[in-house]
C-alpha positions, 0 to 999 in steps of 0.5 A: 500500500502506498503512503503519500507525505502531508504536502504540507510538510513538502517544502522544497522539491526538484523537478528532473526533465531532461530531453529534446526541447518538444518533449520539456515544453510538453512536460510543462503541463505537468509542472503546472499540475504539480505547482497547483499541488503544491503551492506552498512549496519552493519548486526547482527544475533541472532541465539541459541547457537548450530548453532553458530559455523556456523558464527564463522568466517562469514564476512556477521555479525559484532556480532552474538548474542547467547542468549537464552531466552527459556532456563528453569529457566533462561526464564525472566533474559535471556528476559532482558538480550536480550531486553538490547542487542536489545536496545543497538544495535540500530537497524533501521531494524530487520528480524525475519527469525522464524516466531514461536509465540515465536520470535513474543512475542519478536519482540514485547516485544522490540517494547513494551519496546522501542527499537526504531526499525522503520522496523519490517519485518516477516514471519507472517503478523500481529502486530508488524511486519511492512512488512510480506508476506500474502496467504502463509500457515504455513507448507509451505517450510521455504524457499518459506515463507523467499523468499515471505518476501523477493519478498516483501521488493522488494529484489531479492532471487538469493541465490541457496544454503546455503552459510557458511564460513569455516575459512582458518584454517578450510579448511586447517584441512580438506585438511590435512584430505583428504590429510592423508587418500588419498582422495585428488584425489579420487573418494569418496562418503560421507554419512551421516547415522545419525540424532539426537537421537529422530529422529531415525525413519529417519534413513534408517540404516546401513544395507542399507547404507553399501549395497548401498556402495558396490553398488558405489564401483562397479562402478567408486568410490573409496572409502567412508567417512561416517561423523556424530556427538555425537549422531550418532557415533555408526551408523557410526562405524556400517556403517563402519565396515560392508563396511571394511568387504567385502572391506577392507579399502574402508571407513573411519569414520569422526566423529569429524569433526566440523560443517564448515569443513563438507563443504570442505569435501563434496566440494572435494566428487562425491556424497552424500547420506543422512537422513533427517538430519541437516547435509545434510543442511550444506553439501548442502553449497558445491554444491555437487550432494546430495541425502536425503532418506525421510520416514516419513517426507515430503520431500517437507519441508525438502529439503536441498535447491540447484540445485544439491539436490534431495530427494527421498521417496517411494510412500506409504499410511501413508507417511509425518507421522512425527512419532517417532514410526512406527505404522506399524512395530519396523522400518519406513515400508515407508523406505523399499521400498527404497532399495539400489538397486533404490538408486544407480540406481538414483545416477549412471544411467538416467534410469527412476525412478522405479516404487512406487518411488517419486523424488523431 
């Protein structure tokens, strides 16, 4: 039988969420459920150094804690470094919202080394942890295994998407954006064509993108803004220009946004259309109808998480391969049957879904 603490008597706790930039933002509707929980309670998170910028300015966290200790050659001194800040924080409470071998080995290493944490909660049931849900399978959705550890420390999972917090600078920047570019009172769609350079195969194409625009400027929107990172500039540019093309000034490219500011941005969007792509997590904080186009990964897991969110992907043989070639072609085959036709049809009408189609 499992014994709960008085959450009164948790005074200080440490949040663990290491993984891809997609995966923290989604998590951070999770962190709104255990602030709720515990409202009294000084809150730290750990998270890696690239998704740190998105708690830059969030009243949820007193401290957030960047230190990686994968980073090669760095391994044992970056280990230390964090057993230190773990026993100086005095924790009466650690989550770890990763679940991998790898935080495992060090929510045990500070059980080992004498941190003198009472309540270790996991994903994974198992030393050390001393609460963690039980039945569920490894590849089941990162959300359903966070909410499972949650149904067990008997906390409510009401959070529906993620929640992140822009600065009032921020937001004000990207108000003057929309603002310049005359966005403020237009109908505007943003995509998101991109994802990080090694996950390529996601990428439905510019091509694609640039026909479904014209598409939606058919119709009711007015223009579109097409937002991307370092890695993704080029797509961007691409997508751009072949919309200016055929309808000149129509689309705009916001490249140099930074993480938080995409939310006030999509915030004041109709719609959204993206890859399976950490961007589209972040863009799911602002409550916008949002569309991810999945190939070869299941949409099932990778779903950014809210009411407004739908993903669709076609209905074909090798699909969820998690690929980084297609073996069936220079391109992902299962993305061609995903024509912009079908996407627009979903985004704009309450026809039936088209036959070969899956919605999510």
């Amino acid at each position: 039988m499992k014994t709960l603490p008085d959450r009164r008597s948790i005074r200080r706790i440490l949040i663990l969420k290491w993984s891809a930039l997609g995966d923290v933002a989604l998590a951070s509707a999770i962190m709104e459920d255990i602030r709720r929980a515990f409202p009294q309670a000084r809150i730290d998170l750990d998270t890696l150094p690239a998704a740190a910028s998105l708690f830059a300015h969030d009243p949820r966290f007193a401290r957030v804690l960047t230190i990686d200790s994968r980073a090669r050659g760095q391994r044992l001194r970056m280990i230390r470094t964090w057993l230190r800040s773990v026993r100086a924080g005095r924790y009466d409470l650690l989550i770890d919202l990763q679940g991998s071998d790898h935080t495992r080995g060090l929510v045990a290493l500070a059980w080992l080394a004498g941190c003198g944490i009472r309540h270790l909660w996991g994903l994974r049931p198992g030393w050390p942890y001393t609460l963690a849900p039980r039945g569920l399978p490894r590849d089941a959705y990162a959300v359903t295994r966070m909410r499972a550890l949650l149904a067990c420390a008997d906390i409510a999972a009401t959070t529906a998407r993620p929640v992140l917090h822009p600065s009032p600078a921020e937001t004000a920047q990207a108000q003057r954006l929309l603002r310049d570019h005359g966005l403020l009172s237009a109908r505007f769609a943003v995509l998101l064509p991109g994802s990080q350079a090694a996950g390529w195969l996601k990428r439905w194409g510019a091509a694609r993108y640039a026909e479904l625009a014209g598409l939606l400027l058919a119709r009711d929107l007015e223009r579109i803004v097409v937002i991307g990172g370092p890695d993704e500039r080029d797509e961007c540019a691409a997508l751009v220009a072949a919309i200016n093309q055929h309808r000149p000034d129509a689309a705009i490219e916001l490249t140099t946004l930074s993480l938080l500011q995409i939310v006030p941005v999509c915030a004041a969007a109709t719609l959204i259309v993206a890859n399976d792509t950490g961007t589209a997590h972040i863009a799911a904080a602002a409550g916008t109808p949002l569309l991810v186009i999945c190939g070869p990964t299941d949409p099932q897991r990778v779903k950014p998480l809210g009411p407004q969110v739908r993903a669709v992907q076609a209905d074909f043989d090798c699909l969820n391969c998690y690929g980084k070639r297609c073996r069936l072609g220079a391109a992902a085959q299962c993305l061609e049957p995903v024509t912009p036709a079908r996407v627009a049809s979903l985004l704009l009408d309450a026809s039936p879904i088209a036959p070969g189609l899956r919605v999510y």
